[in-house]
VEXLOLO-821576 format. One line per 3 residues: number of its first residue (from 1); for each residue x, y, z of C-alpha. Coordinates in Angstrom, 3 decimals. Layout:
REM residues N
NUM) X:Y:Z ~ ...
REM end
This chain:
REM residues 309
1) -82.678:108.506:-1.538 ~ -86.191:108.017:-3.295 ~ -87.973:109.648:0.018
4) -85.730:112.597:-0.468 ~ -86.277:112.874:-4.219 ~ -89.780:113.112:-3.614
7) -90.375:114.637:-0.372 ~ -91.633:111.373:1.322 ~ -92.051:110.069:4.820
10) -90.123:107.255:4.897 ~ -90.957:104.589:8.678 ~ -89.015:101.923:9.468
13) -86.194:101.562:7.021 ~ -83.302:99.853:9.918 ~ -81.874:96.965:9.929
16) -83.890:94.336:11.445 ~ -87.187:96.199:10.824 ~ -89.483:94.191:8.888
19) -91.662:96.608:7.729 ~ -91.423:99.750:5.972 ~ -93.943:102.618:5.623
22) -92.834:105.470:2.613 ~ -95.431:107.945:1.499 ~ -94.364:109.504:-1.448
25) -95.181:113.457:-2.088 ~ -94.262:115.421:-5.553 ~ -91.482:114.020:-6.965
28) -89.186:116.866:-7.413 ~ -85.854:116.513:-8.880 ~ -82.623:118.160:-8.958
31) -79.638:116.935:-6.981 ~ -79.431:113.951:-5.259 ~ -76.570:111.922:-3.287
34) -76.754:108.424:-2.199 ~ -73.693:106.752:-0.705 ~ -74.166:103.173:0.274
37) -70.681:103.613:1.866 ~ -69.631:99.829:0.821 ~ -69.460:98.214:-2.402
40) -73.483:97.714:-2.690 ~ -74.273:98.639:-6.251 ~ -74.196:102.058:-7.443
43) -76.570:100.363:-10.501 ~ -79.435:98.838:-7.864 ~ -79.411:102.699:-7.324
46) -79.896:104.292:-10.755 ~ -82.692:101.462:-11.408 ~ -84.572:102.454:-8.480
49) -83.963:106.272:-9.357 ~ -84.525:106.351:-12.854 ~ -88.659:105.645:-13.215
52) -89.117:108.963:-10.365 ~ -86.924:110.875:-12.505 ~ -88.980:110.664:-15.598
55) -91.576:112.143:-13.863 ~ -90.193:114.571:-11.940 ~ -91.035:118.501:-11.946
58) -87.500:119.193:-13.510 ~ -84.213:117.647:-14.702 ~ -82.572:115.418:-11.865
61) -78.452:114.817:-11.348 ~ -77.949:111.657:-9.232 ~ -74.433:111.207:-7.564
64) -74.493:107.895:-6.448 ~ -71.443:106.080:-4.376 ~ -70.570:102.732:-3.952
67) -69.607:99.665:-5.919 ~ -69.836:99.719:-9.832 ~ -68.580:96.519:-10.654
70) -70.032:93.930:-7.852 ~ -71.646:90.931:-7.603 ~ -75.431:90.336:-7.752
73) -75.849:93.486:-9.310 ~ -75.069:95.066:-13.138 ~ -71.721:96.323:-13.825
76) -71.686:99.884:-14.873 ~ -70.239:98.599:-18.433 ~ -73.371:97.191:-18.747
79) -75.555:99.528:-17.927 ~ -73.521:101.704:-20.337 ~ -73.429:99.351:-23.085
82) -76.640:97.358:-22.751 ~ -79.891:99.130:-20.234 ~ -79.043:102.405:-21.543
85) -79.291:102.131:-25.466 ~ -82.293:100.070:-25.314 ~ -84.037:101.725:-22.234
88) -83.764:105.100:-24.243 ~ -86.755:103.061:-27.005 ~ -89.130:104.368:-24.409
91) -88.699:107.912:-25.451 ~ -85.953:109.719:-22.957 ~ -81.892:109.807:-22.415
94) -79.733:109.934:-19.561 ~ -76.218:110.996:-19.379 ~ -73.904:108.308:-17.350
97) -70.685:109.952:-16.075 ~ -68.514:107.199:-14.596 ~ -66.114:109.263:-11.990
100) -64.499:106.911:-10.157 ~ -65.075:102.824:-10.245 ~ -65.749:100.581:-7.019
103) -64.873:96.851:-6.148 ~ -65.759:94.444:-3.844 ~ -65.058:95.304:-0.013
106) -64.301:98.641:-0.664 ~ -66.572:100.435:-2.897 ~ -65.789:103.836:-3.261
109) -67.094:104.301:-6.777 ~ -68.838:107.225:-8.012 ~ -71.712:108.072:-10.865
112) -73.162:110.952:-12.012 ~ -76.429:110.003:-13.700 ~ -78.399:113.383:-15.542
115) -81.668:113.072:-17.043 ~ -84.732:115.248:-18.305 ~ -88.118:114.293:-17.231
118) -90.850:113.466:-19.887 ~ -94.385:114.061:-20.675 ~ -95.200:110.403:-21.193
121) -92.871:107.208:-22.673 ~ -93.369:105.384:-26.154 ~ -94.307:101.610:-25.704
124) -91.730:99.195:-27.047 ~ -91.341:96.552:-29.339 ~ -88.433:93.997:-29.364
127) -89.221:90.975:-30.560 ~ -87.137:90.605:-34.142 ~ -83.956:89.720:-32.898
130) -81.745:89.876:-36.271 ~ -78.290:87.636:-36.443 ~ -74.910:88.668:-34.561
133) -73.046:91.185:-36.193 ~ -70.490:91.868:-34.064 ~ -69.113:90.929:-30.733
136) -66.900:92.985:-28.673 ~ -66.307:93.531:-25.074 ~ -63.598:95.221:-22.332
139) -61.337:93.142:-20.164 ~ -60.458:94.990:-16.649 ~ -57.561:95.307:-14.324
142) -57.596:97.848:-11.402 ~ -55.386:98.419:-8.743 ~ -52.556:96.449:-8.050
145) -53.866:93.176:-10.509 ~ -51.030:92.653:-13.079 ~ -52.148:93.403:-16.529
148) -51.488:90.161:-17.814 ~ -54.886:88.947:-15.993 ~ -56.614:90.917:-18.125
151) -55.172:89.763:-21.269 ~ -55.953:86.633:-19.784 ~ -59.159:86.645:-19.357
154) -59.892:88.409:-22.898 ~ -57.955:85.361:-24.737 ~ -59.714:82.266:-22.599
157) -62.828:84.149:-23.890 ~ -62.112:84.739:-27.162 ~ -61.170:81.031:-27.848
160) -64.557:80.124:-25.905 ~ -66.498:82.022:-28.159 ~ -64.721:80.960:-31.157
163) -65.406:77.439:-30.321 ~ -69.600:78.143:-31.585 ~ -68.719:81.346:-33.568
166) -66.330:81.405:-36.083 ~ -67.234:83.755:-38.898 ~ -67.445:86.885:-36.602
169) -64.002:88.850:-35.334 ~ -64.518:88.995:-31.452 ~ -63.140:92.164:-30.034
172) -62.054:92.203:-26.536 ~ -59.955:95.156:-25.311 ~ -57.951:94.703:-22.033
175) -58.128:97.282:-20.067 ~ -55.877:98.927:-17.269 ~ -57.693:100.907:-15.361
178) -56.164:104.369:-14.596 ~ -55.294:105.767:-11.008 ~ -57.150:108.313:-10.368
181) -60.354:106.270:-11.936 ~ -60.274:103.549:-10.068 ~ -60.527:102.666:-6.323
184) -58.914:99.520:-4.945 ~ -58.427:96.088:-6.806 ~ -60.443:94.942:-8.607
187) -61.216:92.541:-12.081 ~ -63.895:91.664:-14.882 ~ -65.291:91.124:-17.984
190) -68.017:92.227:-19.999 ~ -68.387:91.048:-23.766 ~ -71.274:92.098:-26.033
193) -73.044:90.677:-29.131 ~ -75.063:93.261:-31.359 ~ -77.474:91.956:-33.854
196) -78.730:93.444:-37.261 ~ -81.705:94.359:-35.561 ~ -79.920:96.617:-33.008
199) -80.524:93.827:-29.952 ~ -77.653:93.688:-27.364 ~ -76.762:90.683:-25.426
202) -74.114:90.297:-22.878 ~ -72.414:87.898:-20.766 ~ -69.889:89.224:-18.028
205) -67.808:87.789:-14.866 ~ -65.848:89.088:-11.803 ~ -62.327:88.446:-10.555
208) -62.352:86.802:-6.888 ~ -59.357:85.860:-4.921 ~ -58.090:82.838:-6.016
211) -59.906:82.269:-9.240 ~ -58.000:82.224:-12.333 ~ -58.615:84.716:-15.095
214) -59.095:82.296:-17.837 ~ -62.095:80.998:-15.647 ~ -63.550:84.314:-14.698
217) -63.206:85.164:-19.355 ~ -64.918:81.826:-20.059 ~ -67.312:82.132:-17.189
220) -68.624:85.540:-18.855 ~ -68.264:83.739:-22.755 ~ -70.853:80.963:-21.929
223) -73.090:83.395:-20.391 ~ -73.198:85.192:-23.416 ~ -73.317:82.626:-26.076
226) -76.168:80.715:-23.450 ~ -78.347:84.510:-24.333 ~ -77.675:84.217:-27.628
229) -79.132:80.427:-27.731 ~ -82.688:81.230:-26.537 ~ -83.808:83.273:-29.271
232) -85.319:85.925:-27.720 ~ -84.441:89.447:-28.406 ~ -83.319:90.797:-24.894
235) -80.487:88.603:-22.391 ~ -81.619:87.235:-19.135 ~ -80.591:90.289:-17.458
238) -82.193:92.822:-19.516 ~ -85.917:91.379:-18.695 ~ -87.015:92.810:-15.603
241) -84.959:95.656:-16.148 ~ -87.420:96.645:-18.626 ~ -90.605:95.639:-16.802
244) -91.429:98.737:-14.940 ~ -90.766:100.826:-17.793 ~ -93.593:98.627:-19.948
247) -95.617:99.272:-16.995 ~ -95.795:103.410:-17.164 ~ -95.134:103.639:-21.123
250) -98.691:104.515:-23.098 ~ -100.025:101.444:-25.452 ~ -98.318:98.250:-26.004
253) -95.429:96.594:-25.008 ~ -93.501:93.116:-26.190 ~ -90.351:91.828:-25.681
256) -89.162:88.414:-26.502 ~ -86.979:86.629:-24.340 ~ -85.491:83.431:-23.108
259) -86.922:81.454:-20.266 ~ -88.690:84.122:-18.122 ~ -86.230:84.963:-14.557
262) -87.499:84.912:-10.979 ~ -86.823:88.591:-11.170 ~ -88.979:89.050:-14.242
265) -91.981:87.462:-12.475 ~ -91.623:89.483:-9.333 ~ -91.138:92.577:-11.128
268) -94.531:92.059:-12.814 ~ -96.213:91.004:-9.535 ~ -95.410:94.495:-8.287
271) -96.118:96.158:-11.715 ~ -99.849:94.933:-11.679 ~ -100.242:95.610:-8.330
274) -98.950:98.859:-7.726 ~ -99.282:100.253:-11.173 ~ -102.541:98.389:-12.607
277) -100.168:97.722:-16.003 ~ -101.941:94.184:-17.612 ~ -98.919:91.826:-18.935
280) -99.298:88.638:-20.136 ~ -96.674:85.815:-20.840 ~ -96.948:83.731:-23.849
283) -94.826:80.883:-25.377 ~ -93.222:82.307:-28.597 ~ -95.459:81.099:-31.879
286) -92.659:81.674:-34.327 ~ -91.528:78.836:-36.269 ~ -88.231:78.979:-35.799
289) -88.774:79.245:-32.141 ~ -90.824:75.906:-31.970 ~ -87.799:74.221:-30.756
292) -86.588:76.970:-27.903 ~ -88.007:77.615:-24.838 ~ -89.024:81.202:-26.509
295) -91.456:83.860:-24.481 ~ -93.505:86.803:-25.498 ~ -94.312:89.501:-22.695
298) -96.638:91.869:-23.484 ~ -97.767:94.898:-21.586 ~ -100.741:97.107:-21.927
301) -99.154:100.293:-20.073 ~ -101.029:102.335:-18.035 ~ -100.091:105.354:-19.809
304) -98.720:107.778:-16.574 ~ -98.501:111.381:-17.882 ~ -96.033:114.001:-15.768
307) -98.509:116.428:-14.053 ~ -95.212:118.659:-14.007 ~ -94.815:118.694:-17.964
REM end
């Protein structure tokens, strides 16, 4: 998908190869398709998309096929709910049209992503996390999954998150998924905490085979309520999402966040090495994080301007 969105030449990208050669031309926008023609993750997609987008010549429409709830991967609620309203700090917007959602085997999802390119993004700053305001979330039933499961799954939650938050009504909708929106059978959970300071945590969980749905609500609870202990101002998930985005933006970058991922650290191995972007990682110095295991990364970002703009 990227070599076509940018006129590349793209060498050895088949199974088994273990190297790949892509040289990247003008990136050029308009529309693109990419169908991973299983359940791989229609989100993997958009993140890969979105930086060559920004700096494309004009305004880009990805259609991208596959899974949109899966494993190892963001749901799309998330990307909705969470990546999108903080990504969109940098300076730009994008438009996420779900058309049809994808499960595990089958796929067969489909999302139509629009966005503008920009002259250059704003650096970002999240590090005052505020207290929870609100928590709500969606509870999801497609195909031929009884609806009670997802009423399930919303209650186990609920009481979960009750258990360390009481003072707060938690909001969980369950959902039946319509027909003609939804391919195969699938189930999940995504709740969300919002903060005074406009921070968005999540925790979230897939049905499997075989798994009760109180398990797969309380599953997606403690993940939440585990982001919400750490004291930083972006969830475990949102870190590297953000990384490559610190990278390009012009000036500084910090985010504070909980213990730093795997993905986090290889996202800014690449981000120094193929962009030149300086980050550092720092233990948190605030007081009331003295007792958390608290980070600060900063970003000095190179600053890319669109030669197109």
């Amino acid at each position: 998908m990227i070599r076509d969105f940018c006129d590349g030449q793209l060498e050895g990208a088949e199974i088994g190869s273990t190297e790949i050669m892509f040289t990247p031309e003008k990136i050029k926008g308009g529309v693109h398709t990419a169908d991973t023609k299983t359940a791989g993750s229609v989100c993997l997609l958009m993140q890969v998309s979105m930086p060559c987008a920004l700096f494309a010549a004009c305004p880009s429409e990805l259609r991208l096929k596959g899974g949109t709830n899966a494993e190892m991967a963001p749901q799309i609620d998330y990307t909705a709910m969470v990546f999108k309203p903080i990504v969109e700090k940098f300076g730009f917007t994008f438009n996420c049209d779900i058309k049809m959602r994808g499960y595990y085997p089958k796929g067969g999802g489909e999302v139509i992503i629009r966005m503008s390119p920009v002259k250059q993004l704003n650096p970002i700053n999240l590090t005052d996390r505020g207290s929870v305001t609100k928590i709500y979330g969606r509870a999801f039933v497609a195909g031929v999954l009884p609806f009670k499961v997802a009423k399930d799954m919303a209650a186990a939650a609920v009481r979960c998150i009750r258990k360390e938050i009481r003072d707060l009504y938690v909001n969980i909708q369950p959902v039946q998924e319509p027909k003609d929106q939804a391919f195969g059978n699938g189930n999940g959970i995504i709740i969300i905490a919002e903060t005074s300071t406009g921070c968005l945590f999540a925790g979230s969980s897939l049905g499997k085979r075989g798994v009760n749905a109180d398990k797969v609500g309380i599953e997606a609870a403690e993940m939440l309520l585990a982001n919400l202990r750490h004291g930083g101002a972006v969830d475990e998930y949102l870190q590297d999402q953000l990384i490559i985005f610190m990278a390009l933006a012009s000036g500084i970058s910090r985010i504070k966040t909980g213990p730093i991922t795997l993905h986090t650290q290889t996202a800014i191995h690449f981000a120094e090495q193929l962009a030149k972007a300086k980050f550092t990682v720092k233990k948190s110095e605030d007081e009331e994080d003295a007792s958390k295991d608290t980070y600060i990364i900063e970003c000095q970002g190179i600053g890319m301007t669109n030669p197109n703009l």
